[in-house]
C-alpha positions in Angstrom: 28.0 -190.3 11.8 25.3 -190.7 14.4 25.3 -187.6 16.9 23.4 -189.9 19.4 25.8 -192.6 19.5 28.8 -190.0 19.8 27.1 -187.9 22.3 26.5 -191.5 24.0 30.9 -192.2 23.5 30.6 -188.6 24.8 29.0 -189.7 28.0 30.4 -193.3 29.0 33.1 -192.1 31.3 36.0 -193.3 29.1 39.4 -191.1 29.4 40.3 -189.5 26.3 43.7 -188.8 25.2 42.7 -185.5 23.9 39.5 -183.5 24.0 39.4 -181.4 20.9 37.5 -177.7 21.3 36.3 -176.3 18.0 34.8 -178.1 14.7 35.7 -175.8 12.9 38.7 -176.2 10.4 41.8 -176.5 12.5 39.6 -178.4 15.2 38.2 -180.9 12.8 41.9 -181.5 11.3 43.5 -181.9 14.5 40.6 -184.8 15.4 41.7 -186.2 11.9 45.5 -186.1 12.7 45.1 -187.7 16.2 42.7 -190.6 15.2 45.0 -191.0 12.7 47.5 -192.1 15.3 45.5 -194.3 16.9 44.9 -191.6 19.5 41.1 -191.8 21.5 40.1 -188.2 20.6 37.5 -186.2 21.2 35.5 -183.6 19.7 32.9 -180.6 20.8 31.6 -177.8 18.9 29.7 -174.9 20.3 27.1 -174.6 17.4 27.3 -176.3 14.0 30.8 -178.0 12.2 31.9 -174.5 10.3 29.6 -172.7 11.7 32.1 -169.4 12.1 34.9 -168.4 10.2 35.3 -171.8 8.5 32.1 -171.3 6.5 32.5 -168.2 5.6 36.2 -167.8 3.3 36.2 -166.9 0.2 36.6 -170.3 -0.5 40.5 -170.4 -2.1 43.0 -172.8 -1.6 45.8 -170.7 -1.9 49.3 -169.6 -1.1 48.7 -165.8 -0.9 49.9 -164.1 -3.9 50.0 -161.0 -1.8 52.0 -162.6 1.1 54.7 -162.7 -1.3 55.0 -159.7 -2.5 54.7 -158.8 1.1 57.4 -161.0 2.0 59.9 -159.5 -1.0 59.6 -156.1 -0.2 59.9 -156.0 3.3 62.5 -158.9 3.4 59.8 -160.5 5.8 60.5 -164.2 6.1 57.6 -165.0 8.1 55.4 -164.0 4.9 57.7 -166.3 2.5 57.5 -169.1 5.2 53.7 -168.8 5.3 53.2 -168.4 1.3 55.8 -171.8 0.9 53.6 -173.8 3.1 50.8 -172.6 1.5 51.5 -173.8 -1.9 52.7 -177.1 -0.3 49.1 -177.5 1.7 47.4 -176.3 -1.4 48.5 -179.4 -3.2 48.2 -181.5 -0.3 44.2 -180.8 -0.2 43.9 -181.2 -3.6 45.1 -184.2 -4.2 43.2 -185.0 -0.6 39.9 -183.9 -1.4 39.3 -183.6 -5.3 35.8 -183.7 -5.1 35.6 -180.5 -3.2 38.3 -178.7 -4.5 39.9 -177.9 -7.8 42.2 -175.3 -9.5 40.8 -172.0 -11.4 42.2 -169.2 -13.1 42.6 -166.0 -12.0 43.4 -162.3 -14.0 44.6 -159.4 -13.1 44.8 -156.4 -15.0 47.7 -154.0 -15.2 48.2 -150.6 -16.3 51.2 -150.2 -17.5 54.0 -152.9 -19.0 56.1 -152.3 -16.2 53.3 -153.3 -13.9 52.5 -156.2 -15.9 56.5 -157.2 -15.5 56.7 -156.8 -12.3 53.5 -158.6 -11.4 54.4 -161.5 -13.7 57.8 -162.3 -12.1 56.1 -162.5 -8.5 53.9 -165.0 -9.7 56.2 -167.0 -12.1 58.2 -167.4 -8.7 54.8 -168.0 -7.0 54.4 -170.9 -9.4 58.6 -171.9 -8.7 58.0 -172.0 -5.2 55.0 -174.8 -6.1 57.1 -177.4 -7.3 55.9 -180.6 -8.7 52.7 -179.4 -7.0 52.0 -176.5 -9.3 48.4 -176.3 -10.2 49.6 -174.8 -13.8 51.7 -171.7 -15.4 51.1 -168.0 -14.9 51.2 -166.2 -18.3 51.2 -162.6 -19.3 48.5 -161.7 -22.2 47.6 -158.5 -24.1 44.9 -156.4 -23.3 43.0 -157.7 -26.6 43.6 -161.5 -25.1 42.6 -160.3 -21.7 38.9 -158.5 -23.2 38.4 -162.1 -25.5 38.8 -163.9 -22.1 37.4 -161.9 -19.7 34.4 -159.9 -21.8 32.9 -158.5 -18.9 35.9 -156.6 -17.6 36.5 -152.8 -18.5 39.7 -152.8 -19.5 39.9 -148.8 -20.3 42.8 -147.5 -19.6 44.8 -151.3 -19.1 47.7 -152.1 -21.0 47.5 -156.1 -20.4 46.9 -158.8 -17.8 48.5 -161.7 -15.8 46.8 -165.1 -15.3 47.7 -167.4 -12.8 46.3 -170.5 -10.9 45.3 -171.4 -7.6 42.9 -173.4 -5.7 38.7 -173.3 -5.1 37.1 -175.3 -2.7 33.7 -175.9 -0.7 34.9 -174.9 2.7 31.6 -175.5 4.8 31.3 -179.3 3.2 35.5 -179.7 3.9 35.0 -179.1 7.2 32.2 -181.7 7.9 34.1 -184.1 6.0 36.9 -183.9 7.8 35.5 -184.6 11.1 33.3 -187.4 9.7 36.9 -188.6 8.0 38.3 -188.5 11.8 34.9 -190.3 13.1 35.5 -193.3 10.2 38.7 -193.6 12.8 37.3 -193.5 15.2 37.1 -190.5 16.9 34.0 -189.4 18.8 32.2 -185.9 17.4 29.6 -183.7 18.3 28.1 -180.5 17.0 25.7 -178.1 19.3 28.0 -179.4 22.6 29.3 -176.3 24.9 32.1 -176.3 26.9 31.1 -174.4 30.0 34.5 -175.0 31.9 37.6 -176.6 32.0 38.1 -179.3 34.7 41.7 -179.4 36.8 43.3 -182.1 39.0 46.3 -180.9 41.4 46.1 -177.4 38.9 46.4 -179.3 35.4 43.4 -179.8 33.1 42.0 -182.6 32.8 39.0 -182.1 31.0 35.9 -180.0 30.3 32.5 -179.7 31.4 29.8 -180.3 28.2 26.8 -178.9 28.1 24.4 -180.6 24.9 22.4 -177.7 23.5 19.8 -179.5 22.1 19.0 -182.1 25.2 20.1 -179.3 28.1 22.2 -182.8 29.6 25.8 -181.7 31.4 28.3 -183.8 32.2 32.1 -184.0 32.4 34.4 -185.7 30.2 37.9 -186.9 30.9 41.1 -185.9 28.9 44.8 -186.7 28.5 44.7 -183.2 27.2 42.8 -180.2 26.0 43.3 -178.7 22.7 41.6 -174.8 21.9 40.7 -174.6 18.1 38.3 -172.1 18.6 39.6 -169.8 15.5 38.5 -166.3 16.8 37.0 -167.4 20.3 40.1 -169.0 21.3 40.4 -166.1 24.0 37.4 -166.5 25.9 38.8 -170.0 26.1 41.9 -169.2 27.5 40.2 -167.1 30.1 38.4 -170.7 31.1 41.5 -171.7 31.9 43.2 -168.4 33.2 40.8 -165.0 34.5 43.7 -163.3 34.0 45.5 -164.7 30.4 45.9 -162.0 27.7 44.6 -161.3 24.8 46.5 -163.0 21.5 44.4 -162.5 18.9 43.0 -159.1 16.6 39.9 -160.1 15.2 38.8 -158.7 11.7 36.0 -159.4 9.1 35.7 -159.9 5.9 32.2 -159.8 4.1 31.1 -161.3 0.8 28.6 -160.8 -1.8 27.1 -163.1 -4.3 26.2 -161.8 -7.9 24.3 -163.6 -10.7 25.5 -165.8 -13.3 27.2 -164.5 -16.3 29.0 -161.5 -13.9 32.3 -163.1 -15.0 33.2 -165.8 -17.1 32.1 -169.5 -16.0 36.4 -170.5 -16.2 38.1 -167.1 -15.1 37.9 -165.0 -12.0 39.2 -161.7 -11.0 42.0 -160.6 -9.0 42.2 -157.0 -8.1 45.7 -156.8 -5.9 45.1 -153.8 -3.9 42.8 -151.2 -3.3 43.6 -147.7 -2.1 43.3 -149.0 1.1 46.0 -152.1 0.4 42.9 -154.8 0.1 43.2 -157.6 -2.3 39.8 -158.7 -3.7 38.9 -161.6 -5.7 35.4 -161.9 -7.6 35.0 -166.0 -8.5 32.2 -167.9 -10.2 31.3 -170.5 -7.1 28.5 -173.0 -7.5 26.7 -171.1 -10.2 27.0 -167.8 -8.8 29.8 -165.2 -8.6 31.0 -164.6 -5.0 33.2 -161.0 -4.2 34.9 -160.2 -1.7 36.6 -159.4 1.1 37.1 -157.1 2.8 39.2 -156.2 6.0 37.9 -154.4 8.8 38.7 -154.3 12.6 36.0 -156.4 14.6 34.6 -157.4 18.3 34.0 -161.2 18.8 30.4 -162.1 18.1 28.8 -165.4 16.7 27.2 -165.1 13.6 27.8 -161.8 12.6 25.8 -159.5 10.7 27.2 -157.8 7.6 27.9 -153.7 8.1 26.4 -151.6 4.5 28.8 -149.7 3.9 31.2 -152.9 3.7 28.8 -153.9 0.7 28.9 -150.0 -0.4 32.4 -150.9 -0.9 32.7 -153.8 -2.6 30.1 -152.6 -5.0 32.0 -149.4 -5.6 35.1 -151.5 -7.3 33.4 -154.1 -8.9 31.5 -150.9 -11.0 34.8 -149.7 -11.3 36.3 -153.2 -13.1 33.1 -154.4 -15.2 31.6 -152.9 -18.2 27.6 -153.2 -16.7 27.9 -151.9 -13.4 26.7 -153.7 -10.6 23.9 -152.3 -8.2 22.5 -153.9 -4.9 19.4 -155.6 -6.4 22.1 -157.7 -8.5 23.2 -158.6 -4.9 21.8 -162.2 -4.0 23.4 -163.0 -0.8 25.6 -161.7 2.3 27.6 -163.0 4.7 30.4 -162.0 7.4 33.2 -164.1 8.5 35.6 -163.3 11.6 39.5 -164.2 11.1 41.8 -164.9 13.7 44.8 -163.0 13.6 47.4 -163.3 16.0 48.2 -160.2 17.4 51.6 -157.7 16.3 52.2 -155.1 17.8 54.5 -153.7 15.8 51.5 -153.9 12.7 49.4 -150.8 12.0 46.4 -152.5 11.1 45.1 -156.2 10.3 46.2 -156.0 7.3 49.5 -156.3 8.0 48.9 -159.0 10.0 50.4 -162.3 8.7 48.1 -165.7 8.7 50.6 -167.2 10.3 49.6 -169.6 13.4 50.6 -169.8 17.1 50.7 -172.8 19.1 50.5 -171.8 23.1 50.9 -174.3 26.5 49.4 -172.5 29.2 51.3 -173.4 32.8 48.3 -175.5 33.7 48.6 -177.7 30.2 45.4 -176.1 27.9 47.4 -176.3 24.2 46.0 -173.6 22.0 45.9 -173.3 18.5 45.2 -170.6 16.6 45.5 -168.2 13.8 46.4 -169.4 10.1 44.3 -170.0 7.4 42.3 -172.7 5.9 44.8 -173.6 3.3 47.3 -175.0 5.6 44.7 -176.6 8.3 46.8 -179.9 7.8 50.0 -178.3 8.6 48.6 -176.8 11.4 46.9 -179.7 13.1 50.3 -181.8 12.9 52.0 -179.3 14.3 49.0 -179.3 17.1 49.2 -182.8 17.4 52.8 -183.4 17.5 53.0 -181.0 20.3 50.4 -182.6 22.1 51.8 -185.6 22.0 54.8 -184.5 23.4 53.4 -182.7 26.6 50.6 -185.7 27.0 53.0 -188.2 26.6 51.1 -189.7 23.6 51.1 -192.1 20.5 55.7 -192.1 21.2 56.9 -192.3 17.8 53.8 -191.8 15.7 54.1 -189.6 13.0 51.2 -187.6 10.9 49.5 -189.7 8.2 47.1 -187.3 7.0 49.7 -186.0 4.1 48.2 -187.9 1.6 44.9 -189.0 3.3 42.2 -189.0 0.5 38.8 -188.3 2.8 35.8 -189.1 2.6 34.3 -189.0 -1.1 37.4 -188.8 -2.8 38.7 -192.4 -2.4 37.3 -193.4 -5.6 37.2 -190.3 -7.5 38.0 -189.6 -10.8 37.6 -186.3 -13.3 34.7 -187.6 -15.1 33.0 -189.4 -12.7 29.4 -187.9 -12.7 29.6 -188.3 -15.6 29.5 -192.1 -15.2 26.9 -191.0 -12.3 24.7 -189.5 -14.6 24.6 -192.3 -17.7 24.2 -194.8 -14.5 21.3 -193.5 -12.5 19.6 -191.8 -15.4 20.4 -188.1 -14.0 20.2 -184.8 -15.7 24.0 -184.1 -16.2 23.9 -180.8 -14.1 22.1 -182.7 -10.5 24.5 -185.4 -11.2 27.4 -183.0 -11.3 26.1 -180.8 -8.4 25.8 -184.4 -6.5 29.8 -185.2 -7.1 30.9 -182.2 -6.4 29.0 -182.2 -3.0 29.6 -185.8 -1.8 31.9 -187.3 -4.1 31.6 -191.3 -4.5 29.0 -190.7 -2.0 26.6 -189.2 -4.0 25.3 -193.1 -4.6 24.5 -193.4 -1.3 22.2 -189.9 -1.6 20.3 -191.5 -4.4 19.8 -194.8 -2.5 18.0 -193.1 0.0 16.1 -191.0 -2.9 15.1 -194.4 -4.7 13.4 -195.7 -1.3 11.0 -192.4 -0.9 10.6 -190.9 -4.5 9.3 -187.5 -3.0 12.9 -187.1 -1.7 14.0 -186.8 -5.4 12.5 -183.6 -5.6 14.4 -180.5 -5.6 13.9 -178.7 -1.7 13.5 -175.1 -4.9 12.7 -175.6 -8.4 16.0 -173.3 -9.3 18.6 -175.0 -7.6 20.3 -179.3 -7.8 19.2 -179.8 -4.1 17.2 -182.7 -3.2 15.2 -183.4 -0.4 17.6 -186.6 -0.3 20.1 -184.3 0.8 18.5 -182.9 3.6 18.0 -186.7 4.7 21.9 -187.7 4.1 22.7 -184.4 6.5 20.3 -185.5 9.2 21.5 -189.2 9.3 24.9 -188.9 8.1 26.3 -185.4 8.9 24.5 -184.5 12.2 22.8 -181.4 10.9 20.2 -180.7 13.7 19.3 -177.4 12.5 17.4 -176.2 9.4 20.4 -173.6 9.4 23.0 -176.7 9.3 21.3 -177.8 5.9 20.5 -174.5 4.0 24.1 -172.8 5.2 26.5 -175.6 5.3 25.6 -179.0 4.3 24.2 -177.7 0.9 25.2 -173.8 -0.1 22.1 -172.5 -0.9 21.7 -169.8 2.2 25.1 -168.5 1.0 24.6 -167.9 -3.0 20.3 -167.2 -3.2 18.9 -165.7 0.3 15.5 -164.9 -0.8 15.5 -168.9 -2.2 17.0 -170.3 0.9 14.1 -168.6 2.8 11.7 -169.9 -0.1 13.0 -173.8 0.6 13.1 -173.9 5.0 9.6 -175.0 5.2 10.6 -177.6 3.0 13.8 -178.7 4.5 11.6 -178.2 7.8 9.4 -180.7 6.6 11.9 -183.4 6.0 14.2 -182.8 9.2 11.0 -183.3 10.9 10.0 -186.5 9.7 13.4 -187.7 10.8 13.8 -186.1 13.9 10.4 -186.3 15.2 9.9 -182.3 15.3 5.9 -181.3 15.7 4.6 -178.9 13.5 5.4 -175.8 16.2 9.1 -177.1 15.9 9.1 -176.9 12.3 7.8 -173.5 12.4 11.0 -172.1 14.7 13.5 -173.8 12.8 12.0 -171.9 9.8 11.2 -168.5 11.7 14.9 -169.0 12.8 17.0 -169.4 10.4 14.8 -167.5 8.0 15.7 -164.1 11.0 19.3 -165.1 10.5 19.0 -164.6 6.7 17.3 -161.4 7.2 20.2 -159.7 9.5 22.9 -160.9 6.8 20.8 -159.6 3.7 19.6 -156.3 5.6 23.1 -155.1 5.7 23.0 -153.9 1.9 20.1 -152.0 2.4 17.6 -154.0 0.0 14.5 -154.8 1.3 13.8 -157.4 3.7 13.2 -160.9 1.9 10.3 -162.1 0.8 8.1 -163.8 3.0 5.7 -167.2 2.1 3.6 -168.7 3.6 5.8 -171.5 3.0 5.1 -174.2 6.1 1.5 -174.9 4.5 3.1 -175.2 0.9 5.5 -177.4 2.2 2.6 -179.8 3.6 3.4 -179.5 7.2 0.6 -181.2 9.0 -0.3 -181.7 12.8 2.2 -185.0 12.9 4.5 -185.3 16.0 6.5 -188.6 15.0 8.5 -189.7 17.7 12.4 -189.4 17.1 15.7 -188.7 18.0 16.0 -185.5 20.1 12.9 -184.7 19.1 10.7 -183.7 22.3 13.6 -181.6 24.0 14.3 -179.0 21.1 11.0 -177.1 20.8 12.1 -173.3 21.0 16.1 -174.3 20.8 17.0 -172.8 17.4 15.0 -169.4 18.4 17.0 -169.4 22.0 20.0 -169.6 20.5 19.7 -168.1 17.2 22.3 -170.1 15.7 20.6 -171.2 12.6 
């Protein structure tokens, strides 16, 4: 996926049948669904593919365990609706993408037999309401089962505990994958492109005004129709379209933490189903780490937002009060903040209560809007996007989705054991080969390729962590990342497990990025002072000391060359201007 070439698509005056807003993940599955069709389809995202909330779940696949119980007790069929079509979606992305997603097991520990009862029957109907596409069965165990399984937990006081299964994914490296899926059919893509206004003919839109972040080029491109997947911005574009349009959507964030290692079990996680503020937190081993989280606060719209301490306070208040060693912000390795999009109630006290359900809007002048949901049932949601587009464009008659059981990218010749093979092959330590598959999938051959022809890119970008510098290539070339930021917080998930080791390896990744994209050695230096700010604001907000600076640009080799490349000369203070790194 070349971001010239597309930008150049972008720019030849050709009439699209729909312009896609957002690369996020309802934006990047509705450019899948359309090219699907055969449909000429556009992309444009603000900053980087999952930039916002997309990057930033707590990376399940799920139904929504307490949706249901939600939807039982208040006889709320919206709930039950959006739990059914979560288990169905669930399976779908699965089977779509196995190398980036896979089931776990989750416990939850009950006081009292009665609990344990009633918990169990809500999820042996969770696992009903599966089907055929059941991920495996819940079961109830004794507190001595639980404490062999789970040895970490403090089970004082608990009587027993429920397993059950659902879904993990890499949500950052879905989303990417999905719009390079909808690229492979030809639809056009491009990260760092604005949309500074909507275009109209005779009061209808007709297309958008782009503005390329990284060149400063504006132009106008032409569509059929104009689809808003902007997840919790989806406002501000509405107000493009109409000054006066209100407001659909309550915004709240959720924050997570990363802890070591060895914080739970490598093959459990923990479900604690609701605080005394009616949270559910989940604390899950994810890419070596332990990530725990969220929480659920009221929030204003802002890109990239900063994590609040006492949100971390929180979180590290009840994961004391569940494990036997307690937990203290120095174990805390990483922070982050996402935004969800929540369509607005009324009639709900808080966003809580708010259902993930999704809204579908036709303004009178033709903008389609999509938002809400979750990313569980993107798919779902971008048929239902495209299907409705199609009918008030006048598009693709007839066509019907064919992303049901669309394997993407990486997964079309996947099987369990795979790097395994990869390993034995290649002559890989069993772990990088792993780490590879999981990341790319069938892929990962063509990441080695391009590590065999420059032997320096076989070298891990830090000595603790299966990232190569081959990586960082594959992103540039491959995955448009333009932005140290794109590599160390999306492409690879470094910047989101180890801070203090994602600031260690920038001057690194700098380094490389550089060589391809022609950056001098000043451009280097803000990409690194950038995104290396950014990680400071997240990790600040638990109070530990800033992280550790090196002098990490003259370790990493830098030196005074300015090759000449792709983008190259128009980007100097970019990343600093916008801070989106």
């Amino acid at each position: 996926m070349d971001r010239q070439d597309h930008i150049r698509r972008l720019q030849d005056g050709q009439l699209f049948d729909l312009l896609v807003i957002g690369g996020g993940a309802t934006g990047c599955g509705i450019a899948l669904d359309a090219a699907t069709r055969g449909l000429r389809v556009a992309l444009v995202e603000r900053d980087d593919f999952a930039q916002g909330t997309s990057s930033k779940s707590t990376k399940l696949v799920h139904g929504g365990v307490r949706y249901l119980e939600k939807a039982i007790l208040k006889a709320d069929r919206e709930q039950f609706n959006l739990v059914r079509e979560g288990l169905r979606e669930r399976g779908r992305l699965l089977h779509n993408a196995p190398h980036l997603a896979h089931a776990i097991r989750l416990m939850t520990p009950v006081k009292t037999w009665f609990q344990a009862a009633y918990i169990f029957i809500g999820l042996v109907l969770y696992d009903l309401l599966a089907g055929r596409l059941a991920l495996g069965r819940s079961r109830l165990v004794t507190r001595a089962t639980a404490q062999k399984l789970f040895p970490q937990l403090n089970l004082d006081g608990y009587a027993a505990a429920v397993i059950y299964c659902d879904g993990q994914f890499n949500d950052a490296r879905m989303a990417v994958t999905l719009a390079r899926t909808a690229a492979s059919y030809g639809a056009v893509c491009a990260n760092h492109v604005e949309v500074t206004g909507l275009v109209k003919e005779n009061g209808r839109v007709s297309g958008a005004t782009l503005h390329d972040r990284l060149t400063g080029q504006v132009w106008d491109v032409a569509a059929k129709g104009v689809v808003n997947a902007t997840g919790p911005f989806a406002d501000a574009i509405r107000r493009m379209d109409d000054p006066q349009a209100q407001d659909m959507l309550k915004v709240s964030s959720g924050i997570h933490i990363l802890l070591p290692a060895g914080t739970t079990p490598d093959d459990i996680s923990l479900m604690i189903p609701s605080t005394e503020d009616g949270r559910v937190l989940f604390m899950i081993p994810w890419q070596g780490h332990v990530l725990f989280g969220t929480t659920d606060e009221p929030a204003e719209v802002a890109f990239d937002p900063a994590p609040e301490k006492r949100d971390v306070d929180y979180l590290l208040r009840y994961a004391c009060a569940y494990l036997r060693k307690p937990v203290t912000r120095d174990d805390v390795l990483a922070v982050w903040n996402g935004l969800r999009p929540l369509v607005f109630n009324p009639k709900k006290k808080n966003t809580q209560e708010l259902a993930r359900t999704h809204v579908l809007e036709q303004s009178p002048s033709g903008l389609l809007t999509m938002t809400g949901g979750k990313w569980t049932s993107y798919r779902s949601m971008a048929e239902d996007a495209v299907d409705a587009a199609c009918a008030a464009f006048g598009l693709a008659p007839g066509r019907k989705s064919a992303t049901g059981r669309l394997r993407l990218l990486g997964s079309r010749a996947f099987y369990p054991e795979a790097w395994r093979d990869l390993a034995a092959r290649q002559g890989l330590d069993p772990a990088l080969a792993r780490s590879l598959y999981s990341l790319y999938g069938d892929e990962a051959g063509t990441v080695l390729e391009i590590g065999r022809q420059d032997e320096d890119l076989m070298r891990p970008i830090h000595p603790d962590h299966p990232f190569l510098g081959a990586q960082v290539v594959f992103a540039v070339r491959h995955e448009m990342a333009r932005h140290v930021g794109d590599v160390l917080l999306r492409r690879l998930p470094l910047g989101l497990v180890e801070m203090a080791h994602a600031r260690e390896a920038a001057p690194a990744v700098a380094a490389i990025m550089g060589r391809e994209l022609g950056w001098d050695e000043r451009h280097c230096a803000t990409e690194v002072e950038s995104v290396c700010r950014l990680l400071d604001a997240w990790f600040s907000g638990h109070g530990a000391p800033t992280l550790p600076r090196t002098n990490a640009l003259a370790e990493a080799g830098l030196d005074n060359r300015s090759l000449s490349g792709p983008e190259g000369g128009r980007q100097t203070s970019e990343a600093l201007q916008e801070g989106s790194s």
